[in-house]
SELOTOR-447020 format. One record per residue: x, z, y of N, C-alpha, C, O, CB in turn; residue in three letters. Coordinates in steps of 0.2 Angstrom, whole numbers, plus 5000, padded with zeros to 4 digits. Glycine has a CB too. Example, Ala and Ser with C-alpha at 12.3 -4.5 7.8 and 13.67 -1.06 7.14 Angstrom:
BEGIN
506650394972506250394978506650394984507150424983505750454978ALA/506450354989506850364995506450395000506750405006507050294997SER/
// end
This chain:
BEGIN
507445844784507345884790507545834796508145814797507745944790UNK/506845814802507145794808507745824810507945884808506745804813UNK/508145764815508645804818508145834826508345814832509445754819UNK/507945854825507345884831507245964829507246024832506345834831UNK/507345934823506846034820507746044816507846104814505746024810UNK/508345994815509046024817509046054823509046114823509545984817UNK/509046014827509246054834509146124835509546174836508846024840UNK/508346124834507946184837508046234831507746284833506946154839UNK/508446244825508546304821509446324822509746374822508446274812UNK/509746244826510346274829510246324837510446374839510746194832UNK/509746284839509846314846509346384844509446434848509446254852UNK/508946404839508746464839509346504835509246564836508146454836UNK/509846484831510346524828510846544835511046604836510846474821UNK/510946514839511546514844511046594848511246644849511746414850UNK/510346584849510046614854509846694850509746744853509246574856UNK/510046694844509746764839510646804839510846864840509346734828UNK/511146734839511846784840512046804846512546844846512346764837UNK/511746774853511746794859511546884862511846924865511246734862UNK/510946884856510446934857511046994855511247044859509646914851UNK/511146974847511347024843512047064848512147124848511446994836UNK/512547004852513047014855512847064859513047124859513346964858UNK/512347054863512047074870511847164866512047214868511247014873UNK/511447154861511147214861511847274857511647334856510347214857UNK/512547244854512947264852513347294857513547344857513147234847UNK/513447244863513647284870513547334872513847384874513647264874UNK/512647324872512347384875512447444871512447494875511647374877UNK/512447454866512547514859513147544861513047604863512547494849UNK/513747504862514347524864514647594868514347604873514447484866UNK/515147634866515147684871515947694870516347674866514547754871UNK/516247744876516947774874517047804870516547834868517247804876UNK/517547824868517547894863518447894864518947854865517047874852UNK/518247964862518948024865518848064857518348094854518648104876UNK/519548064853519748124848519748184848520148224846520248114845UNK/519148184853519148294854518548314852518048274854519348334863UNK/518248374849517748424850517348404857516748384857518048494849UNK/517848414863517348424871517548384874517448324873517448474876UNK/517848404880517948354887518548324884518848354879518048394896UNK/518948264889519648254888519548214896519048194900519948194879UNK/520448224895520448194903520748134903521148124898520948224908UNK/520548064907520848014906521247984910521147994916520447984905UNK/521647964908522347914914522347844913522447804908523347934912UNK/522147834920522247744920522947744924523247774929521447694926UNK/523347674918523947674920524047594919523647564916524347714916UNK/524647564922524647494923524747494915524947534911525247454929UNK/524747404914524747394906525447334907525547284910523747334902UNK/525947374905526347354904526847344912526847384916526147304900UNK/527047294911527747274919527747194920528147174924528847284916UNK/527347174919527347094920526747094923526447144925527547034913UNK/526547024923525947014927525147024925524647024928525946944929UNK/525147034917524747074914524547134919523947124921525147094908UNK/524847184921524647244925524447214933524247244938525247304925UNK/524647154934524447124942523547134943523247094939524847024944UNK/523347174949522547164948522647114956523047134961521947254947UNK/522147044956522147014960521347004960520947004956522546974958UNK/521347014969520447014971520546924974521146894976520247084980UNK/519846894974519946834977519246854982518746884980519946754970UNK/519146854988518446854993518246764995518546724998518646915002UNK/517646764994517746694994516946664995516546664990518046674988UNK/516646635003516046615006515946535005516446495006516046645013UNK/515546515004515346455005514946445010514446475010515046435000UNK/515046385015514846375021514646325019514946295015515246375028UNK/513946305023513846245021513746175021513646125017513646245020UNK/514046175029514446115031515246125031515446075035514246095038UNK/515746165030516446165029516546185022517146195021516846205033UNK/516146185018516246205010516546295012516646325017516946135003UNK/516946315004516946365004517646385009517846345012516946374997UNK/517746445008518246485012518446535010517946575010518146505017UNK/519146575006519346625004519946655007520446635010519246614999UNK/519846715003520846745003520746784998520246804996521246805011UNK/521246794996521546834991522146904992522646904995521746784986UNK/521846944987522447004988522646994980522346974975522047104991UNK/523447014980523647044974523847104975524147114980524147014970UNK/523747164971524347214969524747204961524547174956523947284969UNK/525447244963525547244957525247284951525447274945526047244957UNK/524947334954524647384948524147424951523947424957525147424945UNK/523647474946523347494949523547564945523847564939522647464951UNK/523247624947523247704945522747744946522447754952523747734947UNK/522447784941521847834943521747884938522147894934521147804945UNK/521047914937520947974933520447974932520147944936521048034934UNK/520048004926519247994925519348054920519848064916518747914922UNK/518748094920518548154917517848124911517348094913518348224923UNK/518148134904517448114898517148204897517548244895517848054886UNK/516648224899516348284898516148274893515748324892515948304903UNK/516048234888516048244877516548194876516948154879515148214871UNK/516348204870517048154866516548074866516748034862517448194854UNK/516048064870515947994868515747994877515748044881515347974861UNK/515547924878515247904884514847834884514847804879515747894888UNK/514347814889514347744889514547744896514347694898513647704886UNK/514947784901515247764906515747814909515747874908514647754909UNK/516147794911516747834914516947814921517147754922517347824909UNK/516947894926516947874933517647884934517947934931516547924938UNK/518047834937518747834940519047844944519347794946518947804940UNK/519247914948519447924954520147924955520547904951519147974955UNK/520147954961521147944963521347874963521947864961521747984955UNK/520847804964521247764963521947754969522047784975520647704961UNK/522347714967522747694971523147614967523347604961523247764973UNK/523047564973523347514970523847514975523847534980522847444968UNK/524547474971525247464972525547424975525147374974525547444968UNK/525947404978526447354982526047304981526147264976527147344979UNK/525447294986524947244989525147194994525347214999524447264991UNK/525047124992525047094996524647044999524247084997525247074995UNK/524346995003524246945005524646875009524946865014523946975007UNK/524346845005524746765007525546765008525846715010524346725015UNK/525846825007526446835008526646885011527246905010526546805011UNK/526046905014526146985020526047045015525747055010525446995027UNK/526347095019526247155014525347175015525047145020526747225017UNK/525147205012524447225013524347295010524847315007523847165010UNK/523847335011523847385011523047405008522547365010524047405018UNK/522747455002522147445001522047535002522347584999522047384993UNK/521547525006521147605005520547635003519947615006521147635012UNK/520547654999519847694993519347704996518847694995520047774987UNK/519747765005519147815005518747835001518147835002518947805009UNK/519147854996518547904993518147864986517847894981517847915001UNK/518147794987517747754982517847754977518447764976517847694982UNK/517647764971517647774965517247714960516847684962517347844964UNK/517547704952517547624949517147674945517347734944518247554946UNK/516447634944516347644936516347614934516047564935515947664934UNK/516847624925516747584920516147584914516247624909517247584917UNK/515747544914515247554909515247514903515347454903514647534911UNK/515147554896515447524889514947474886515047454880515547584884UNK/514447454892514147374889514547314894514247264896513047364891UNK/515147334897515647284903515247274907514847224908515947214901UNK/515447324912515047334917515647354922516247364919514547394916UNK/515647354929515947384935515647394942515447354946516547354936UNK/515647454941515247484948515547514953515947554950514747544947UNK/515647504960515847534964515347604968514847604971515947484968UNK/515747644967515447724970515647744976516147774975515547774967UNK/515447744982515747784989515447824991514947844988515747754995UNK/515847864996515347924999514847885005514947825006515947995002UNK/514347935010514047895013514547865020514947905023513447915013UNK/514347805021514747785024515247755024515347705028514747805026UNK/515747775019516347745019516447675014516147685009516647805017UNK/516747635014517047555011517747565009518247595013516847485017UNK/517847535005518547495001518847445007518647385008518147444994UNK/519647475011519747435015520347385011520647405006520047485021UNK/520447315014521047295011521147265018520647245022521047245005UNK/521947265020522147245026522847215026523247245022522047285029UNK/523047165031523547135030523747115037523247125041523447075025UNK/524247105041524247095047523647035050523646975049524947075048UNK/523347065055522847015057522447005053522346945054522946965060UNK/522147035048521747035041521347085038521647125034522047025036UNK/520847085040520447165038519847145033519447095035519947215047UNK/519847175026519247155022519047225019519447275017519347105017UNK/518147235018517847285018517447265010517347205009517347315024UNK/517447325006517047305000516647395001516947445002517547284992UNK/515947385000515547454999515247434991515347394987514847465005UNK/514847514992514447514987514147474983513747434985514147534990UNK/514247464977513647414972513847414965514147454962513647314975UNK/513447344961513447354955512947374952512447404955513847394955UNK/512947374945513347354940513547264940513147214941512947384934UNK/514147254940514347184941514647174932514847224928515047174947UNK/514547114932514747104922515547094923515847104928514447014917UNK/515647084918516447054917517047104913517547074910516847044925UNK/517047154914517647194912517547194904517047174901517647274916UNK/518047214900518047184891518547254892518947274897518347074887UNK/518547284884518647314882519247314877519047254874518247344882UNK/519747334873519947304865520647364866520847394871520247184862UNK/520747374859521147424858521847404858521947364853520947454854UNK/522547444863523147424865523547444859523747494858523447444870UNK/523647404857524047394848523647394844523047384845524347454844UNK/523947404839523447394831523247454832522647434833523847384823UNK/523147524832522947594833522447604839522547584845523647634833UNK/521847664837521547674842521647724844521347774842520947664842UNK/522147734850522347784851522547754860522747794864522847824845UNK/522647714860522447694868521947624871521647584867523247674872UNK/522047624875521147554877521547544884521747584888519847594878UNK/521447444883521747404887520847404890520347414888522147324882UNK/521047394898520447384899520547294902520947304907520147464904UNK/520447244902520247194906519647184911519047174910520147154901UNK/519947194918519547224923519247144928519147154934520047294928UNK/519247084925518747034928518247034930517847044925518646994925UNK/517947034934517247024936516946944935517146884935517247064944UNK/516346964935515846894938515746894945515746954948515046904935UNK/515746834948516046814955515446834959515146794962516246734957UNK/515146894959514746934963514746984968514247014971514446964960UNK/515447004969515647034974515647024981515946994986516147034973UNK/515247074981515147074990515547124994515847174992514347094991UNK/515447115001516047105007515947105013515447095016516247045008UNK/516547115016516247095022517147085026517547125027515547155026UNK/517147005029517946995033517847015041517546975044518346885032UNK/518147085043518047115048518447075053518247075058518147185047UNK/519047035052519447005056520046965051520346985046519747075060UNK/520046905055520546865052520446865045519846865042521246905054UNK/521046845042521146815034520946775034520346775032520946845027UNK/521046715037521146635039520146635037519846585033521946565031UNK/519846665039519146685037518746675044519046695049519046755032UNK/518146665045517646695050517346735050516946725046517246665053UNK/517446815053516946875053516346855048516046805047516646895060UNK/516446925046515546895043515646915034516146925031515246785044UNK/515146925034514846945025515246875019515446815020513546915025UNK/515246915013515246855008514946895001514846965001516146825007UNK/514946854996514446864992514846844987514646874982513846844992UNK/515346804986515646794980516446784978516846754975515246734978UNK/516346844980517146904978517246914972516746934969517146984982UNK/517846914968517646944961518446984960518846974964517446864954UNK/518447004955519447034950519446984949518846964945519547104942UNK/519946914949519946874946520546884939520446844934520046814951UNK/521046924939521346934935521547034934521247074938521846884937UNK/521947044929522147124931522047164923521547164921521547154937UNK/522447194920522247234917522447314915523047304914522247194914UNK/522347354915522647404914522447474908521947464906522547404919UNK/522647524905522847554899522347614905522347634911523847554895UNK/521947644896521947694898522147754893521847734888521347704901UNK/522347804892522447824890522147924891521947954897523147794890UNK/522147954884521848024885522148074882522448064877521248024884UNK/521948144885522148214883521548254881520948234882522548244890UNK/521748334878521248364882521348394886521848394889521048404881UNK/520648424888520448424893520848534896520548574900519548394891UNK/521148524894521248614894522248624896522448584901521148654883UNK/522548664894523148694899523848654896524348644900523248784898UNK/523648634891524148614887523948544888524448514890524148634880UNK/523548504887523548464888523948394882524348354884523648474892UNK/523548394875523748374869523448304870522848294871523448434863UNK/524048244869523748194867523348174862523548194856523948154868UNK/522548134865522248124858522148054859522448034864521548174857UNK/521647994855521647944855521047924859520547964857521847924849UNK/520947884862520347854868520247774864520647734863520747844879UNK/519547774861519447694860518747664860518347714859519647664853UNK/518447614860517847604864517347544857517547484856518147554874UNK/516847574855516447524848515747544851515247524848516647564838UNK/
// end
């Protein structure tokens, strides 16, 4: 066998398990241990920097190269409702992220209202009402994120050996779009390649009823 017609049965084996990944993502969905609905709690993953979710906003000019800023929080918290015991997507509301900062300064991040969708082929979508954007702010530092999505990046795997809670790894692909209303060592104006550069967080589930019985949340 040429190494020509090696190559080309490597490079066709690498392209058929690309395929199979890809369309095994897409099959993928949540699943909740109940008959009906269950309720879901996103909670930080753990106390160290593991639960730190960190935004980076970041433009390329093209005579001064790029320009960014970054926020951290130390955690993030919220809620999402599975109306069956399976999904291929789950809407997260109530978010609120934690003792945020910038470059040193305290910062402050407001939802109005925005809501994450997580999709079970690793996906993340941002949801607003109309009009309203994702504020982050810091003294003399105002950044807006709206509507969009689906962005890739986020990975799924189960927290312990047992499927009874799901780490979620919330990374994006550097497609996040923006807009720096003022200051953050930035010039007004749009950016396009904002991403979650790091962050991760647990979700855990109930039912969906008065009692509220934990059941186990895991994602195949």
């Amino acid at each position: 066998m040429s190494s020509r017609i090696m190559l080309s049965a490597a490079l066709l084996a690498v392209l058929l398990l690309a395929a199979v990944n890809a369309a095994g993502a897409a099959a993928a969905e949540f699943h909740c241990s109940t008959t009906g609905s269950c309720r879901v709690t996103l909670k930080p993953d753990g106390t160290g920097k593991t639960e730190h979710q960190t935004f980076m906003f970041t433009r390329a000019l093209p005579e001064e190269g790029a320009e960014s800023v970054g926020f951290t929080c130390t955690s993030i918290t919220g809620e999402a409702t599975m109306p069956e015991s399976k999904a291929k997507e789950i809407t997260v509301t109530g978010i609120e992220y934690h003792e945020c900062s910038s470059v040193g300064l305290v910062a402050a991040v407001r939802m109005n209202g925005c809501d994450y969708l997580l999709g079970a082929a690793g996906q993340l979508s941002i949801k607003c009402p109309f009009g309203k954007k994702i504020e982050w702010e810091a003294v003399g530092c105002i950044a807006t994120v709206g509507e969009q999505g689906p962005l890739g990046g986020p990975s799924f795997h189960d927290a312990g050996t047992t499927k009874t809670e799901l780490t979620v790894q919330s990374q994006t692909e550097e497609k996040l779009k923006g807009t720096i209303v003022e200051g953050c060592a930035m010039k007004p104006g749009e950016f396009s390649a904002g991403r979650i550069t790091t962050g991760n967080f647990i979700l855990t589930a109930e039912k969906d009823n008065s009692f509220g019985e934990m059941v186990s949340i895991w994602w195949e």
